[in-house]
C-alpha positions as CSV (number, residue, x, y, z in Angstrom):
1,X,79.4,141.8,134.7
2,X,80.3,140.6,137.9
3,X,77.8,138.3,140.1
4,X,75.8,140.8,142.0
5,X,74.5,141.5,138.5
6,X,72.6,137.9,137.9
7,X,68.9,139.0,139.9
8,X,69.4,137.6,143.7
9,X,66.9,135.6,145.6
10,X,67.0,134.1,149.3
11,X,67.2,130.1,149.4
12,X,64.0,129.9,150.6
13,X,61.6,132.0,148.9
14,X,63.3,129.6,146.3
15,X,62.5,126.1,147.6
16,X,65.9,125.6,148.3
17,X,66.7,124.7,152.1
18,X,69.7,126.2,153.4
19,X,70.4,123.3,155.8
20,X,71.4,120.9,152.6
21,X,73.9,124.2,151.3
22,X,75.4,124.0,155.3
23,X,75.7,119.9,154.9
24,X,77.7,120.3,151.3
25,X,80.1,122.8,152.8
26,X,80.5,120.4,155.7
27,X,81.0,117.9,153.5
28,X,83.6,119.4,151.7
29,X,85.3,120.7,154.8
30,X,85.7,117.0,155.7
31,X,87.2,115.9,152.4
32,X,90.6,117.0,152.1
33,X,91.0,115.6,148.8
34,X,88.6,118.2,147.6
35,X,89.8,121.8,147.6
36,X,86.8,123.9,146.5
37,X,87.4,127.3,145.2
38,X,83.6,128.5,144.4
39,X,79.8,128.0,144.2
40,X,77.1,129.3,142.9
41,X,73.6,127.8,142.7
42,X,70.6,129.2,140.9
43,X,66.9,128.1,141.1
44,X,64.4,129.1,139.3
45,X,66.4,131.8,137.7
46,X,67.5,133.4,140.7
47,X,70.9,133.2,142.3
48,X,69.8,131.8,145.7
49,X,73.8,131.1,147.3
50,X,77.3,132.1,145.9
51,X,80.6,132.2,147.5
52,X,84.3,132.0,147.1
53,X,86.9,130.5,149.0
54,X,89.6,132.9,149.5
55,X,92.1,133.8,147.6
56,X,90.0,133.2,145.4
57,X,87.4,135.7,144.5
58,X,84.1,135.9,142.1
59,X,85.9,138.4,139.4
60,X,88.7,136.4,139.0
61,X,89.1,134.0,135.8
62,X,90.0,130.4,136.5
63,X,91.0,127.9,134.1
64,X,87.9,125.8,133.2
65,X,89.5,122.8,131.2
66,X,87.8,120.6,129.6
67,X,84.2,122.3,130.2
68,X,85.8,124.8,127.5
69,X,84.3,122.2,125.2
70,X,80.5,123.3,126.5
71,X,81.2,126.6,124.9
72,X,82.7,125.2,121.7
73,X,80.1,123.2,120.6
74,X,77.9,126.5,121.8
75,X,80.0,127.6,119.1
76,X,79.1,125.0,116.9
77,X,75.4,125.7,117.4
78,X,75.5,128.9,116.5
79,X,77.8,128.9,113.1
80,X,75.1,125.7,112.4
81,X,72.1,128.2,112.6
82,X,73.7,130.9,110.2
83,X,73.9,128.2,107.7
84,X,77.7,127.7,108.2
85,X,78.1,124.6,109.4
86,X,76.2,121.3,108.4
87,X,76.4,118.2,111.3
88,X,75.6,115.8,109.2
89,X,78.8,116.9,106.4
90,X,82.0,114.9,106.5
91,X,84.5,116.7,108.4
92,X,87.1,116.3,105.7
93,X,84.8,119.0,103.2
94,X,85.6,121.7,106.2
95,X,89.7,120.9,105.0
96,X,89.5,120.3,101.2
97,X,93.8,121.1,100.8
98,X,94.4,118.0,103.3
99,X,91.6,115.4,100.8
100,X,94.3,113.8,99.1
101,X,96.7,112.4,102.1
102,X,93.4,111.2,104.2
103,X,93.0,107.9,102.3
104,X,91.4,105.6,105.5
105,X,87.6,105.5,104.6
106,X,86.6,105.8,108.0
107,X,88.4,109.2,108.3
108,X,86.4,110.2,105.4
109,X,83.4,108.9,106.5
110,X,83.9,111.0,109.5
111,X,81.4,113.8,110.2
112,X,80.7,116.9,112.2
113,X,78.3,114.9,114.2
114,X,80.6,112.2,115.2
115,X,83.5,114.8,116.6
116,X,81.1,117.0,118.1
117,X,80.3,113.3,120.1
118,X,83.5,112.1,120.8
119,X,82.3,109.4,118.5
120,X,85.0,109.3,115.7
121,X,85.4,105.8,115.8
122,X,88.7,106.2,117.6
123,X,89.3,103.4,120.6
124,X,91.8,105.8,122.7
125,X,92.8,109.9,123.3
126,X,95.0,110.4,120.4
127,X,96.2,114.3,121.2
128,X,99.7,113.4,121.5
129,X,99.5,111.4,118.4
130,X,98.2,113.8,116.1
131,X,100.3,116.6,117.3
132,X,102.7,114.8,116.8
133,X,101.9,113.2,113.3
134,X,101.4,116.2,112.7
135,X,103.2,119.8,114.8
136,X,101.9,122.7,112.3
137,X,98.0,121.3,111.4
138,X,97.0,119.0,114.4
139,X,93.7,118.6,112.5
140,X,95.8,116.4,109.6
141,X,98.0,114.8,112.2
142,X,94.1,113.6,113.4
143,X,93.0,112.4,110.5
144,X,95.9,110.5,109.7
145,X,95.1,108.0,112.3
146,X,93.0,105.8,110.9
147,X,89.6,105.0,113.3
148,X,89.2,101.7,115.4
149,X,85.9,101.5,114.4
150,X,83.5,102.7,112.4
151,X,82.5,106.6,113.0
152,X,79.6,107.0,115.1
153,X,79.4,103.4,116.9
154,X,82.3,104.1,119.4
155,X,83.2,106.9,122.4
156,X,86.7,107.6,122.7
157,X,87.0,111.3,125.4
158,X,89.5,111.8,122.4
159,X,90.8,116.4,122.7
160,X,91.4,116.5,118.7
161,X,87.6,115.1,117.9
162,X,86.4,118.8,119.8
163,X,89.8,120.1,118.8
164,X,88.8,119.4,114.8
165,X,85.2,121.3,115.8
166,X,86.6,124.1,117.0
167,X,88.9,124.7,114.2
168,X,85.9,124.1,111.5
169,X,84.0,126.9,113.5
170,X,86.6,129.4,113.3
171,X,87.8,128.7,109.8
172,X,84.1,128.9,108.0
173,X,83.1,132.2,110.7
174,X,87.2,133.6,109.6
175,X,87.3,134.3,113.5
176,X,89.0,132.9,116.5
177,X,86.0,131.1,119.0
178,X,85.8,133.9,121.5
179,X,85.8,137.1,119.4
180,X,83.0,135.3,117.3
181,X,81.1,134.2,120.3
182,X,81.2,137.6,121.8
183,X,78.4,139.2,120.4
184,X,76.7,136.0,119.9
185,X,76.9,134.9,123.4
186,X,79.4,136.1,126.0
187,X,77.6,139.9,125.4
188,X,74.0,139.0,125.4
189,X,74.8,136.7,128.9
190,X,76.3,139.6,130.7
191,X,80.0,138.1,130.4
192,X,82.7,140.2,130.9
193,X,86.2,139.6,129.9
194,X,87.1,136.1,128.8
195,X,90.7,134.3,127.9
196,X,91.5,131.3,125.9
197,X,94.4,129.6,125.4
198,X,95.9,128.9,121.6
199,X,98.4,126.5,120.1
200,X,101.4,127.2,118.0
201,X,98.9,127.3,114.7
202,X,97.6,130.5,116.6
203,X,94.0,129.1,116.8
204,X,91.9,128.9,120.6
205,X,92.2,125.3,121.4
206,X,88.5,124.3,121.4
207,X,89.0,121.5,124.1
208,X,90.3,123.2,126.5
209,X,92.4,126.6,127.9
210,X,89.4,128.9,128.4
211,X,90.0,131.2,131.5
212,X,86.3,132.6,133.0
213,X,84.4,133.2,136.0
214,X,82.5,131.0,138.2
215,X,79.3,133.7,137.2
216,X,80.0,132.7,133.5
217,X,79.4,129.1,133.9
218,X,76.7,130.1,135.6
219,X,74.9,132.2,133.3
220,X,75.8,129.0,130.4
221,X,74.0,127.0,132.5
222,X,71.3,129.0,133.2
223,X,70.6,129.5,129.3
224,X,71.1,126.0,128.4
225,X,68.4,124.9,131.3
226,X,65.9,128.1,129.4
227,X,66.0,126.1,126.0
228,X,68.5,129.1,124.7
229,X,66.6,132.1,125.9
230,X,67.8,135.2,128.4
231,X,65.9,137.5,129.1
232,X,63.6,136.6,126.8
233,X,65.6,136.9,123.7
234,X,66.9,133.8,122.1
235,X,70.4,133.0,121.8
236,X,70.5,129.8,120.8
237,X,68.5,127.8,118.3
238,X,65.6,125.9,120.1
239,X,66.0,122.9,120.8
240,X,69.5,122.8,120.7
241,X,70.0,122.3,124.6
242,X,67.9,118.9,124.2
243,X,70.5,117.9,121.0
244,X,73.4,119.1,123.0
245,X,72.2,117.3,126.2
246,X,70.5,114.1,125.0
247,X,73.3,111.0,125.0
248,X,74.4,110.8,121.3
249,X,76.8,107.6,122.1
250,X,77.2,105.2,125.2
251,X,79.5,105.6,128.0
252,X,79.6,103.1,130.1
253,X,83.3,101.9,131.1
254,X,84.9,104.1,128.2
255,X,86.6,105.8,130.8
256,X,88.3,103.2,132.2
257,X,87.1,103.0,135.8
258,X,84.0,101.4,137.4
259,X,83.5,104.3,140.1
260,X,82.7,106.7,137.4
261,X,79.3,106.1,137.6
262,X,78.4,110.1,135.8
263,X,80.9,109.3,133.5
264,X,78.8,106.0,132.5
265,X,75.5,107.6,131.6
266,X,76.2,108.7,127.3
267,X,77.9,111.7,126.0
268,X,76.4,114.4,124.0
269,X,77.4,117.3,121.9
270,X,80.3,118.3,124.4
271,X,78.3,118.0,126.9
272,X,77.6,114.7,129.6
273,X,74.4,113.4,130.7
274,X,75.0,112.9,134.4
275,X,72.7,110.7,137.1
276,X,70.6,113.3,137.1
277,X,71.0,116.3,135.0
278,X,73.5,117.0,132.4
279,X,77.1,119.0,132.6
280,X,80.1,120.2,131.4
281,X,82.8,119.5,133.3
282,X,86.9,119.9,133.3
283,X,89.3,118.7,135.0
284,X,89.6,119.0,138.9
285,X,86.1,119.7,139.3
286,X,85.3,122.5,136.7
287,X,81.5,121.8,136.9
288,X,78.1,123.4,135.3
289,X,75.5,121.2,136.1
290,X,72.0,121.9,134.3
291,X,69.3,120.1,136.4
292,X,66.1,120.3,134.6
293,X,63.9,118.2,137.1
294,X,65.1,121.0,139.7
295,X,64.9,123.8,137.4
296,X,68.4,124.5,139.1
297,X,71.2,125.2,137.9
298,X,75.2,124.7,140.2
299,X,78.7,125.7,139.1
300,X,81.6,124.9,140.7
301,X,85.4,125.8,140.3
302,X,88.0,124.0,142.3
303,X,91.3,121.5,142.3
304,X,90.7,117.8,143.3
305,X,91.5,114.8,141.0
306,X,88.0,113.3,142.8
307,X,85.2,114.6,140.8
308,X,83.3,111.3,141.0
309,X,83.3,112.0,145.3
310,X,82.7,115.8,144.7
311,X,79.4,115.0,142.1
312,X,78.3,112.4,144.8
313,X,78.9,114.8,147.5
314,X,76.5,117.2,145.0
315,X,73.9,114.3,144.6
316,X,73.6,113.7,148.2
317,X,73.3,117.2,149.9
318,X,72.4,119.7,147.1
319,X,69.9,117.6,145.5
320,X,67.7,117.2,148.2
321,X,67.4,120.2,149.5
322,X,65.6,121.5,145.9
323,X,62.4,121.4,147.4
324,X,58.8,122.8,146.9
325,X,58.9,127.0,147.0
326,X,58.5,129.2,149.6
327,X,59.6,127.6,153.0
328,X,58.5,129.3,155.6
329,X,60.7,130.2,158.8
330,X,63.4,129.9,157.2
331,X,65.0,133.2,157.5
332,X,68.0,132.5,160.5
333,X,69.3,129.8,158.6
334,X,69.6,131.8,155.2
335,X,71.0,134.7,156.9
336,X,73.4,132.0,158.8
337,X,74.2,130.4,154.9
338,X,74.7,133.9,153.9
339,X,77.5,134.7,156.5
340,X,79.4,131.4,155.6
341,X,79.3,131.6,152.2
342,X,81.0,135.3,152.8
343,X,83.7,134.3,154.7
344,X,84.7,131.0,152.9
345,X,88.4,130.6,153.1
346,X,91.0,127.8,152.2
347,X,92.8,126.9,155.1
348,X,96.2,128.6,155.1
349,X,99.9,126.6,155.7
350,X,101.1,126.8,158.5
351,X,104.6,128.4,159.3
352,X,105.6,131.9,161.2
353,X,106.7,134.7,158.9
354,X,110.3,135.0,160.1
355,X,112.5,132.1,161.0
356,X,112.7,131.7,165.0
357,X,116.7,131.9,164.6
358,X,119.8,132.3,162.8
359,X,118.0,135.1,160.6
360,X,121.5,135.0,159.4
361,X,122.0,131.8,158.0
362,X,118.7,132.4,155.7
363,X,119.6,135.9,154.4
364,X,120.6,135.5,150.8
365,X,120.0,131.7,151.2
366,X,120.2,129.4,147.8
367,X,118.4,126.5,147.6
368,X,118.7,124.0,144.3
369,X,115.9,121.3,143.6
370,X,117.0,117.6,142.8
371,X,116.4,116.0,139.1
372,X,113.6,117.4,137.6
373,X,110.7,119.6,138.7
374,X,108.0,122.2,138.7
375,X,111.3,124.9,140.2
376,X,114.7,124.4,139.7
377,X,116.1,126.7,142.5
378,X,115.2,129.6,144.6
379,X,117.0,132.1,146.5
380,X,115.7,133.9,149.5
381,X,116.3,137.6,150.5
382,X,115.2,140.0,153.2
383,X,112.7,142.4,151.5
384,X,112.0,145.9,154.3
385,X,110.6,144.2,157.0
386,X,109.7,140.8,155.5
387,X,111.4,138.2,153.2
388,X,110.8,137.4,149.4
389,X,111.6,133.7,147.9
390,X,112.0,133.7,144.1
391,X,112.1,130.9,142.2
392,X,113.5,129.6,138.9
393,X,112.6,127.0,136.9
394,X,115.3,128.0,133.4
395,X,112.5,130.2,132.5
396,X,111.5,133.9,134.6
397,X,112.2,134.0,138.2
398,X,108.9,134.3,139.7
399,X,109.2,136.2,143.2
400,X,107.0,135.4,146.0
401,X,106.5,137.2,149.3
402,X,106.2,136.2,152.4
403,X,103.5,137.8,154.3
404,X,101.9,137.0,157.7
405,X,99.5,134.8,158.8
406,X,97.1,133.3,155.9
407,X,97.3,134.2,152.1
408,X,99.5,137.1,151.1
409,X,98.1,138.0,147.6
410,X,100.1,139.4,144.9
411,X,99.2,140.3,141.1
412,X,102.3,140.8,139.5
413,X,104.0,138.8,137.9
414,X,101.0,137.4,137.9
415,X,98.0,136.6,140.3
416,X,99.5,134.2,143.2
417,X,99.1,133.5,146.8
418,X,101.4,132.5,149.2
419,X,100.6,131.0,153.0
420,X,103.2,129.1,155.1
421,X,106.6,130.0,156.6
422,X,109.4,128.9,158.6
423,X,107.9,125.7,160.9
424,X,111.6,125.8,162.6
425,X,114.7,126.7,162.4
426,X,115.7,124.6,159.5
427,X,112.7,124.9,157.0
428,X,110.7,127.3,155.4
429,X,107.3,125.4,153.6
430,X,105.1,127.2,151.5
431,X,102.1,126.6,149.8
432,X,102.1,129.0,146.3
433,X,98.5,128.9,144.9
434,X,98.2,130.2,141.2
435,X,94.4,132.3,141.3
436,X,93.8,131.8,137.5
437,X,94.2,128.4,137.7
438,X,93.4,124.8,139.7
439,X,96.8,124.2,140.7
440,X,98.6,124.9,144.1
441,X,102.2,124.4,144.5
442,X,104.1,123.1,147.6
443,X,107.6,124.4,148.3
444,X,109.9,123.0,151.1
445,X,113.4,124.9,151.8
446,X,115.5,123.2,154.0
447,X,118.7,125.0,155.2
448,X,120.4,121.5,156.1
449,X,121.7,121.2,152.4
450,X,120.8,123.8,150.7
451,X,118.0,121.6,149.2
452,X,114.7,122.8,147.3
453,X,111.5,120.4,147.1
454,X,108.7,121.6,145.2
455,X,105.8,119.7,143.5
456,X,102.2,120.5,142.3
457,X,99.1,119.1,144.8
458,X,97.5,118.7,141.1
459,X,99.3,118.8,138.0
460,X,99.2,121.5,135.7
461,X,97.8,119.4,132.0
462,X,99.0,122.6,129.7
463,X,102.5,122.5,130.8
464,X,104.7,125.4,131.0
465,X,106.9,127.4,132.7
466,X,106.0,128.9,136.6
467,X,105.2,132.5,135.1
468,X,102.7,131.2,132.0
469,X,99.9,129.8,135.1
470,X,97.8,132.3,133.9
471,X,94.6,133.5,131.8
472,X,97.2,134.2,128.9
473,X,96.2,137.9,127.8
474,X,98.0,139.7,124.4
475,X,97.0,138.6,120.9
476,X,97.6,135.7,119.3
């Protein structure tokens, strides 16, 4: 179900003042370390402003990161209520086989609780330690690294604690996270197709990798913020929102910088408590923020490695303008929010479509990158009236047309657009934006040399070749 399915109501008739919507575009307009892709904002249970910032589009998926963990301890929740899972049991009953090799006492003492918290007594992120303890069961790599501290007393943002959760939830419901959240959740919410990423065991990652739309945050917020209940039916156990929500462990300065001041207020059950609110969030400004006190509910998609300045940018237009419903005489300035948030659109590269001279000299063109990078080489060709640059990074070529002015969108190989062009005779600069994903890459061909530059504007955290920046689709 797409978002003209959520029920629609104007800003106004909704306390919300379109004026402090206009002043958070601004805002973002004027921070061009912030590249929003979408926004939706709901009040009082009614969608009251959405919009995308072309390319990108409301029924596209986009890789939510790390607020893939909101909908794993959903998970959680839900196997707990059908008697399947126990909080409170120590995480090494859920893997009986691995009992004898996990000697430390604090990785016994470990419990459901404490990874569902980030609380497993580890000081530090230990991902790449317990794949690599441990490449075939990640799970035994992570509870082979004996705890800092006592379980429970200590926050580490640590992937295998949520990792471990998600792998207890599908091994006591036999199902991989999304099939068994499907009819639980994803159904009931009106959520159409989702995709999540798996490792080489051939489970969903539960801390991350989970492609959806902007209107399926939404509609996670929305029934976190109604105790659990949609439509009046409940989905989750009540009360569950105020355990998932409520800070189970302290924060502050666990993330390693002072700025972070919604970083600093406690963690949850895979969820933060924020200055005001709570949220999921992932990285590069994947955001569902519940706010209770405004019985509102915003999620955001988009690629900055600023999320502190994009939540303050939240905090200091969006939050005030949640006022007392209806305003009155407030119609022109909906309507006006209404024809902005249509035509929302990321500001192309610059460059013309055809180089200004020597056609020649770039028809059949090969260009090869220097050390290391996200492309290797590329090798331009005239395609009908236009030209097509494909690049190669060892892996498939991914090919990539050059259109006109502002985004030339393609979906195969898989879902890109492309802005930019020749800005002279000598160089060709694109801009390469991957529409499932965050990330946006920056290509520079420069006939002088025959030379390629290309690097991300944020770095893909999954890895992989050009061609797998994607909602990965097939079975496991």
């Amino acid at each position: 179900m797409s978002a003209s399915a959520l029920t629609v109501g104007s800003p106004a008739a909704r306390g919300v003042d379109a004026l402090g919507v206009h002043a958070f575009l601004d805002a973002l307009e004027a921070a061009p370390e912030i590249e929003p892709h979408s926004l939706m904002i709901m009040r009082h249970g009614r969608l009251v402003a959405s919009g995308w910032w072309a390319p990108y589009a409301l029924d596209r998926p986009h890789l939510l990161y790390s607020l893939t963990k909101s909908f794993t301890g959903t998970a959680a929740a839900l196997a707990e209520a059908e008697g399947l899972l126990d909080f409170d049991a120590p995480v090494i009953s859920y893997f009986p086989e691995f009992e004898a090799g996990i000697t430390d006492p604090r990785s016994r003492a470990m419990l459901v609780r404490h990874i569902a918290s980030m609380s497993s007594g580890h000081e530090r992120e230990t991902v790449d330690e317990a794949y690599g303890t441990d490449p075939a069961e990640p799970v035994r790599g992570f509870l082979r690294i004996p705890p800092d501290r006592d379980p429970g007393t200590v926050f580490a943002y640590n992937q295998p604690t949520t990792y471990t959760l998600g792998v207890i939830v599908q091994r006591v419901t036999g199902q991989p996270l999304s099939a068994y959240l499907r009819p639980r959740l994803l159904d009931p919410l009106g959520i159409g197709e989702v995709y999540w990423r798996w490792d080489r065991t051939g489970r969903e990652i539960g801390f991350s990798g989970l492609h959806a739309t902007t209107d399926a945050v939404a509609r996670l917020g929305q029934l976190y913020l109604n105790d659990g209940v949609w439509d009046g039916r409940r989905l989750l156990p009540e009360g569950w929102a105020a355990r998932a929500s409520r800070p189970h462990i302290p924060t502050a300065g666990a993330m390693g910088e002072v700025d972070l001041q919604d970083w600093s207020q406690g963690y949850g059950y895979q969820f933060w408590t924020s200055r005001h609110g709570y949220r999921g969030d992932g990285a590069y400004g994947q955001f569902c923020l519940v706010l209770p006190e405004q019985d509102a509910v915003i999620a955001t998609t988009a690629a900055t490695e600023r999320m502190q300045d994009f939540l303050n940018l939240v905090w200091k237009h969006l939050l005030p303008a949640f006022g007392p419903e209806p305003l009155s005489g407030r119609e022109a300035a909906d309507a006006s929010l209404r024809e902005r948030l249509a035509g929302l659109t990321l500001p192309p590269a610059a460059g013309s479509p055809a180089p200004p001279e020597r056609a020649e000299d770039w028809t059949a063109a090969e260009f090869t990158a220097a050390g290391d990078g996200p492309a290797r080489t590329a090798r331009l060709a005239r395609d009908g009236d236009g030209w097509t640059l494909t690049l190669s990074d060892d892996g498939d070529p991914l090919a990539l047309r050059i259109g006109a002015a502002g985004w030339t969108v393609a979906e195969e190989p898989l879902p890109t657009a492309v802005s930019g062009g020749w800005t002279d005779a000598g160089t060709l600069a694109l801009d390469v934006v991957f529409l499932e994903t965050p990330h946006r890459l920056a290509l520079t061909c420069s006939l002088a040399g025959r030379t390629l530059s290309a690097h991300w504007r944020t770095q893909p955290l999954h890895g992989g070749r050009l061609t797998s920046q994607r909602a990965p689709r097939g079975s496991v």
